[in-house]
C-alpha positions, -999 to +999 in steps of 0.1 A: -669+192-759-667+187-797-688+206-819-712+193-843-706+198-879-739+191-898-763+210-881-789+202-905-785+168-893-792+181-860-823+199-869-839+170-885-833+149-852-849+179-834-885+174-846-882+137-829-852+146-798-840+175-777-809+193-788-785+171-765-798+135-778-802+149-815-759+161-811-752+129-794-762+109-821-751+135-850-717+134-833-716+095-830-722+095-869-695+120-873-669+101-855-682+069-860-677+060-822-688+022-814-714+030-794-737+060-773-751+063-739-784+067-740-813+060-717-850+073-732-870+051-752-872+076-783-838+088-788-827+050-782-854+038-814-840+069-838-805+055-830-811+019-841-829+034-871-796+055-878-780+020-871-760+035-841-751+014-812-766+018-776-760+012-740-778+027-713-766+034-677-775-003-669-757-021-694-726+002-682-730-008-643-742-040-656-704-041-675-688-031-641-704-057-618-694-082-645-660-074-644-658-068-606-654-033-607-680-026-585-697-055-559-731-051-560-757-037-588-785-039-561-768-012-542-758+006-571-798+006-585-806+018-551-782+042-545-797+057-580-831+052-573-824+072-538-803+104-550-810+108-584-846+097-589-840+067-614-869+046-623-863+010-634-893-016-642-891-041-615-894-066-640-860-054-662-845-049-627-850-087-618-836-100-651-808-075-649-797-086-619-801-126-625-780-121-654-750-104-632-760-132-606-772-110-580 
């Protein structure tokens, strides 16, 4: 773990994002990394604002099918929706999978 260095950066995220999201994206800024994983709708708008790039868990498994690393993003979505509760829109989940050609 790296520690944030402008902490009033921080707090100013904080009125819109929890701590972890507003260090994430403080930190990305600090080390000017290419992009950040994040998933919620909010902390994913103040990012493009602070002109930071995104990815979410998707576009990472949507990355690995892609590239073969793993065979199936059905059973990856599934797998996800089963043990860890994650919600997708059905609608996102079709397009997501036509585009890995699933």
């Amino acid at each position: 773990m790296r520690p944030v260095h402008n902490a009033a950066f921080v707090t100013a995220l904080r009125g819109e994002l929890d701590r972890g999201e507003a260090e994430a994206l403080v930190l990305a800024t600090e080390m000017d990394v290419g992009c950040v994983l994040l998933d919620e709708r909010e902390a994913r708008r103040v990012a493009r604002r602070l002109e930071i790039p995104v990815t979410g868990v998707l576009g990472i498994l949507s990355r690995a099918r892609l590239q073969g690393t793993i065979s199936s993003l059905s059973d990856v979505i599934s797998r996800l929706r089963e043990e860890a509760g994650f919600w997708i829109a059905p609608a996102l989940e079709k397009d997501i999978l036509r585009q890995v050609g699933e």
